[in-house]
C-alpha positions as CSV (number, residue, x, y, z in Angstrom):
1,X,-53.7,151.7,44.2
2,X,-56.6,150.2,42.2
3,X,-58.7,147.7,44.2
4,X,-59.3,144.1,42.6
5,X,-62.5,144.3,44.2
6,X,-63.6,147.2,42.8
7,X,-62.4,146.6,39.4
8,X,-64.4,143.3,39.3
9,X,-67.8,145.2,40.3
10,X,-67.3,148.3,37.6
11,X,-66.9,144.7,35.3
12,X,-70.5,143.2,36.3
13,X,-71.9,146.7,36.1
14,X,-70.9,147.2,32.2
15,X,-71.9,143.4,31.8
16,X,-75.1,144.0,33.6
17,X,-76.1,147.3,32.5
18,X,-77.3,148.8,36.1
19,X,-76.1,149.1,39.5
20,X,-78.8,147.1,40.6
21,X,-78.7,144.4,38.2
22,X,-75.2,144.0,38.7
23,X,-76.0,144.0,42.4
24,X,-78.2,141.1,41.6
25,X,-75.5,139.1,39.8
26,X,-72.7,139.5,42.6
27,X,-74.5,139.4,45.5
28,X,-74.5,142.7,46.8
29,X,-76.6,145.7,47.5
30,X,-77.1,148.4,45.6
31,X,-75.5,150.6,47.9
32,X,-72.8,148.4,48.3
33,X,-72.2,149.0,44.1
34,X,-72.7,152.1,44.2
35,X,-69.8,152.7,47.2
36,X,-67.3,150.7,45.5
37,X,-67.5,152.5,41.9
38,X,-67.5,155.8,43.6
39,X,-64.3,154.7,45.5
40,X,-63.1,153.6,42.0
41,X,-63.4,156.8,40.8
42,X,-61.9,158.7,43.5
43,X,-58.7,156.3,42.9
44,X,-58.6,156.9,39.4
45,X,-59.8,160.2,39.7
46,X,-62.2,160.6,37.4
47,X,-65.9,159.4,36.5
48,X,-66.8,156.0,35.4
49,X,-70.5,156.8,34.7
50,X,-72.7,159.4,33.4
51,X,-75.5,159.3,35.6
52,X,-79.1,160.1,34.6
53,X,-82.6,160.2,36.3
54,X,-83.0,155.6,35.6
55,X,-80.1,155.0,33.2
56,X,-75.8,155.3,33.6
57,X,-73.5,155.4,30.6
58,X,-70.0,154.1,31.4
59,X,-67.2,156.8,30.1
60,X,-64.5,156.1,28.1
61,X,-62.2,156.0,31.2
62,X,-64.4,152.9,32.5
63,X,-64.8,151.2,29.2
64,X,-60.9,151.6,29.2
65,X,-60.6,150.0,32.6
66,X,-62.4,147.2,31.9
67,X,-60.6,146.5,28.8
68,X,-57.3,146.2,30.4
69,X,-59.0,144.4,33.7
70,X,-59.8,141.4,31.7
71,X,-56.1,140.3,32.0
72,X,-55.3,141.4,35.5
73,X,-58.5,139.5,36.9
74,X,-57.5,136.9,34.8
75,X,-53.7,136.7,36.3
76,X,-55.2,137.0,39.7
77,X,-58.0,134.4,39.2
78,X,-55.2,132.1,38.5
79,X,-52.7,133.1,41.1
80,X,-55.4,132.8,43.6
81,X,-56.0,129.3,41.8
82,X,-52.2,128.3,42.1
83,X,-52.3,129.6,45.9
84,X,-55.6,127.4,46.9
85,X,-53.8,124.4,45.1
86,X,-50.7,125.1,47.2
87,X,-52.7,125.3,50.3
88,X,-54.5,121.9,49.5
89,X,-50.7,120.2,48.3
90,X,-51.2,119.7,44.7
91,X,-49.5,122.5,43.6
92,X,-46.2,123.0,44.4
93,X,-42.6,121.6,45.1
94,X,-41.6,118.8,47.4
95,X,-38.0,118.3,48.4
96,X,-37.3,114.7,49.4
97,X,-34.3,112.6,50.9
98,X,-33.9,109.4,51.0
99,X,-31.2,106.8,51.7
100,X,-30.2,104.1,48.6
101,X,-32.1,100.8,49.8
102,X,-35.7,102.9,50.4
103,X,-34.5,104.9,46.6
104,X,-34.3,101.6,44.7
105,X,-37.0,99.4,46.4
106,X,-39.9,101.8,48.2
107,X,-40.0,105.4,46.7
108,X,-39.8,104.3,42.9
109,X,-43.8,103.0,44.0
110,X,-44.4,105.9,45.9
111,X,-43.3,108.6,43.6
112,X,-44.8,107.4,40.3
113,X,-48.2,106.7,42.2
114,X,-47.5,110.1,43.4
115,X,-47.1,112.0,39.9
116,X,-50.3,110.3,39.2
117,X,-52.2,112.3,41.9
118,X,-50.4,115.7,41.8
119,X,-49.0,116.4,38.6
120,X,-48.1,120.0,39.4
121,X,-45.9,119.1,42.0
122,X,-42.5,118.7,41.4
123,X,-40.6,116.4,42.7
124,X,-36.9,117.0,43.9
125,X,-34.9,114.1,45.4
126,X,-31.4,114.3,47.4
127,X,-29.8,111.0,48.8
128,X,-27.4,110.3,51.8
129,X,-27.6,108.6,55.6
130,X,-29.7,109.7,58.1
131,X,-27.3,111.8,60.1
132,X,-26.9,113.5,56.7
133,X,-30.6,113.8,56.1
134,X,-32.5,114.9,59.6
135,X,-30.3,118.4,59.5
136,X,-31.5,119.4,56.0
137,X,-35.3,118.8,57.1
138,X,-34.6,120.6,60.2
139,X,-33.0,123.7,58.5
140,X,-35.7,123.7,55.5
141,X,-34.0,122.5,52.5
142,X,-35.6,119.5,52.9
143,X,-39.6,118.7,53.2
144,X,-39.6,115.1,53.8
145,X,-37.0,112.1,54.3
146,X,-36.7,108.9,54.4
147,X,-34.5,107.1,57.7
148,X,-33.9,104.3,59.2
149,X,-32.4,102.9,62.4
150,X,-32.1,99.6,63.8
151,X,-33.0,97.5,67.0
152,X,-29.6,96.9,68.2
153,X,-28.4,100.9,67.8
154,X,-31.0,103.1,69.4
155,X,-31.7,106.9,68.3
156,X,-34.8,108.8,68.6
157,X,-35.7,111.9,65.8
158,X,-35.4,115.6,66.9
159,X,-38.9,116.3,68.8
160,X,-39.6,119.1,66.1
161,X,-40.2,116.4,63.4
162,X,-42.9,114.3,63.1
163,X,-42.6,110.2,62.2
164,X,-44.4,108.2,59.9
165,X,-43.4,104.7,60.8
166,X,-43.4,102.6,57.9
167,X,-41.8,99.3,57.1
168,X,-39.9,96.7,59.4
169,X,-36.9,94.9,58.0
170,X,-35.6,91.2,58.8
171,X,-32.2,91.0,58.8
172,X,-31.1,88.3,56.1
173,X,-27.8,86.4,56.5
174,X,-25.9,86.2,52.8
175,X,-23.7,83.1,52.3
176,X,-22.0,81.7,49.2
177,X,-24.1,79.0,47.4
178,X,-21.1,76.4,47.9
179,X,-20.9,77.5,51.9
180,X,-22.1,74.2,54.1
181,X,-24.6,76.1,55.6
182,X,-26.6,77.7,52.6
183,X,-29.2,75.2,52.4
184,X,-29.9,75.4,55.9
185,X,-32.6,77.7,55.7
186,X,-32.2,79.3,59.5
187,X,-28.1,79.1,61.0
188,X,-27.5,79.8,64.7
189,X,-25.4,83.2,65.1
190,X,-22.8,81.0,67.1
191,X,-22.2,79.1,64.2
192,X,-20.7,81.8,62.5
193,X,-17.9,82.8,65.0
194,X,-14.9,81.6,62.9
195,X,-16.5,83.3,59.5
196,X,-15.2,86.1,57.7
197,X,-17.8,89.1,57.1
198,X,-18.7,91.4,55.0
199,X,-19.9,94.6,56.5
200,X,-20.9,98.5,56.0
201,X,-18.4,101.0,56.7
202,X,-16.8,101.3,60.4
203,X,-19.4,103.2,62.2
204,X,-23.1,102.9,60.5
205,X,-25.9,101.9,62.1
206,X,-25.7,98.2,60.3
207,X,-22.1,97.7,61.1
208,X,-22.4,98.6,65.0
209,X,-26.0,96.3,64.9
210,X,-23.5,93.0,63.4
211,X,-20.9,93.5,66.1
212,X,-23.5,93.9,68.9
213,X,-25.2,90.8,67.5
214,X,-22.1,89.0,67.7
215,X,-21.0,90.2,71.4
216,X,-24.2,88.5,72.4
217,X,-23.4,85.4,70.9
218,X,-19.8,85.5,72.7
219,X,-17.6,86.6,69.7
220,X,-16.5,89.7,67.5
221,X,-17.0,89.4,64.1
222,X,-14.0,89.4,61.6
223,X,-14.8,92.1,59.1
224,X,-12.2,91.9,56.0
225,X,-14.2,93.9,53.6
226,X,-16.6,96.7,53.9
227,X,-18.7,99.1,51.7
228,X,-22.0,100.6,51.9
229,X,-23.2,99.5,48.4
230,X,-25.0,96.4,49.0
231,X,-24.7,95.1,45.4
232,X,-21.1,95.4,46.4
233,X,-22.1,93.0,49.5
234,X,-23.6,90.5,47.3
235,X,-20.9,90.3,44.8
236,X,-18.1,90.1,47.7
237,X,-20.3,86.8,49.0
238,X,-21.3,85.6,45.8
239,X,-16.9,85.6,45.1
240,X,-16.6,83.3,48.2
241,X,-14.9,86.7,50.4
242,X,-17.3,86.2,53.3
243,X,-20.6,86.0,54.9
244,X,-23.4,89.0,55.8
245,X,-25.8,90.1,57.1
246,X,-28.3,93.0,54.6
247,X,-31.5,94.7,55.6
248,X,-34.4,92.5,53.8
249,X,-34.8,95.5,51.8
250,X,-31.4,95.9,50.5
251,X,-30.9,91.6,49.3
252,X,-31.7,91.2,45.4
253,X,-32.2,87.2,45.1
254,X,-28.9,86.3,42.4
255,X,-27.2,83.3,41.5
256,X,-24.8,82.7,43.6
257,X,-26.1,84.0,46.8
258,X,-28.0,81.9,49.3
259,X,-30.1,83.5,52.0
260,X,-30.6,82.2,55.6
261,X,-32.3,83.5,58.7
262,X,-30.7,84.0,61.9
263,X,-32.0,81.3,64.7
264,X,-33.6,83.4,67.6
265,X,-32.5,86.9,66.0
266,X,-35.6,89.0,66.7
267,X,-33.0,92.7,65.7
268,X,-35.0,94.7,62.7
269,X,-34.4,97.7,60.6
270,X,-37.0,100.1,61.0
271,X,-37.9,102.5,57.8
272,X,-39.9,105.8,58.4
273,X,-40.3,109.0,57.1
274,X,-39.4,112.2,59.0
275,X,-40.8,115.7,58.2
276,X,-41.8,119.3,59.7
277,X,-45.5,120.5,59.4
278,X,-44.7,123.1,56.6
279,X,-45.2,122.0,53.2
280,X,-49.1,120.6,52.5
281,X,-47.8,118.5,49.7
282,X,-46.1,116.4,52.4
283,X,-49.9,114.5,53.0
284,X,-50.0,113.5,49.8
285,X,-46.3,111.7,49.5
286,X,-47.0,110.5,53.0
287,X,-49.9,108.5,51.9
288,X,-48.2,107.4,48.7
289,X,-45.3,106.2,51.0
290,X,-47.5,103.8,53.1
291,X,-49.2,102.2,49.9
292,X,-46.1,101.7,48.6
293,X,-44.4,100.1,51.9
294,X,-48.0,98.3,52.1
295,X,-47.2,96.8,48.5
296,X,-43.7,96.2,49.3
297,X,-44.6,94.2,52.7
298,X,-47.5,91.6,50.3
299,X,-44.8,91.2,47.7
300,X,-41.2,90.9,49.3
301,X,-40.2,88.3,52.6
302,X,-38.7,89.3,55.3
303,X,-40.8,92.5,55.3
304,X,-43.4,93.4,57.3
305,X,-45.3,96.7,58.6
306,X,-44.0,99.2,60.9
């Protein structure tokens, strides 16, 4: 098997004309020339060089060799190119997850500031919950994901990941603009007992966090209508159908809606982002992540950092 190496030196030596000017050029001895084309040739098995008393003439064979090295060094240099840049995370793929709120408020930031710093890594993006999420990153198929998790419903991330806390959510209550209490600004949890809600699915994180919130404050909540779209949420309060309670995050202000905050609630949503030490190009969306969730904290209430 020819030896990139070797094929690189019997280059400089054409190019330079001598062993030892070649020698010069690369850094070498002349010895050191002199072994590696004399390997060369046993490999190819036959001479490279006419050798005379001061002078060498390259044969055909070598001025062949060289010819048809151009490209291979050239493929090589770049390979070698594409592997450094996947070393350093600006070459490559990254695999992401995330859950809907942090895919429509936090990673459109992140990503296009992103693309602006590594445009030769590709960006692949899968959504669901959490407990959907964590198992992809663990087996591989993903590189980074976004999670959350809230005061009220404890979990911890496998030890084999790695968390980058980022953002902190308040939890806003949602009332109908014609509800009593929607210009009050900040309501009393007790005030609510006799409401009718408007909830995520039986079983998330934010539905178990409203009916623990409510068993402190001496009542269980009457849930009538769920879904896990929170544009659904809105629209279901905006119609008059009940009252709820949204991540800051997920809450769009829109006509209809009036926003409150809970008296003496100190429960948060906690955002981060969960990954395995595999993929370099992980650093770079990592730090785009925390610009963005240090943008989103200036710009939007009820948000703060993690």
């Amino acid at each position: 098997m020819l030896n990139p190496l070797h094929l690189r030196t019997l280059t400089a030596v054409l190019h330079a004309g001598s062993f030892a000017a070649a020698a010069r050029r690369l850094g070498y001895t002349g010895s050191a020339v002199s072994q590696q084309i004399a390997a060369l040739e046993r490999a190819v098995k036959m001479p490279l060089f006419e050798r005379g008393a001061q002078t060498i003439t390259p044969t055909p064979a070598a001025r062949y060799l060289v010819l048809r090295a151009y490209d291979v060094l050239a493929a090589l240099d770049a390979l070698e190119e594409d592997v450094r840049g996947m070393s350093e995370g600006t070459i490559g793929r990254l695999r992401l997850g995330s859950f809907p709120t942090a895919s429509q408020r936090l990673l459109p930031i992140a990503l296009a500031s992103y693309a602006q710093t590594h445009p030769s890594v590709e960006t692949v993006l899968d959504e669901g919950e959490p407990d959907e999420l964590i198992p992809l990153v663990r087996a591989g198929e993903l590189d980074l994901a976004l999670v959350y998790r809230y005061d009220l419903v404890p979990r911890a991330w496998p030890r084999d990941l790695q968390e980058i806390r980022l953002l902190a959510e308040e939890l806003l209550l949602l009332l109908p603009e014609r509800h009593s209490l929607a210009a009050a600004g900040t309501v009393a949890l007790d005030d609510l007992k006799h409401e009718t809600w408007v909830s995520t699915r039986e079983g998330t994180a934010g539905a178990s966090c409203l009916r623990r919130l409510c068993a402190r404050a001496g009542f269980e909540p009457q849930v009538d209508h769920r879904s896990n779209d929170y544009g659904v949420i809105r629209g279901f309060v905006r119609s008059g159908l009940g009252v709820a309670l949204v991540p800051a995050l997920a809450h769009l202000p829109s006509e209809g809606v009036a926003t409150a905050r809970l008296d003496g609630v100190e429960a948060r949503r906690w955002i981060a982002a969960v990954h395995r030490l595999t993929n370099p190009a992980v650093t770079g969306a990592v730090q785009a992540l925390r610009q963005a969730a240090d943008r989103l904290k200036d710009d939007l209430p009820g948000v703060s950092g993690a």
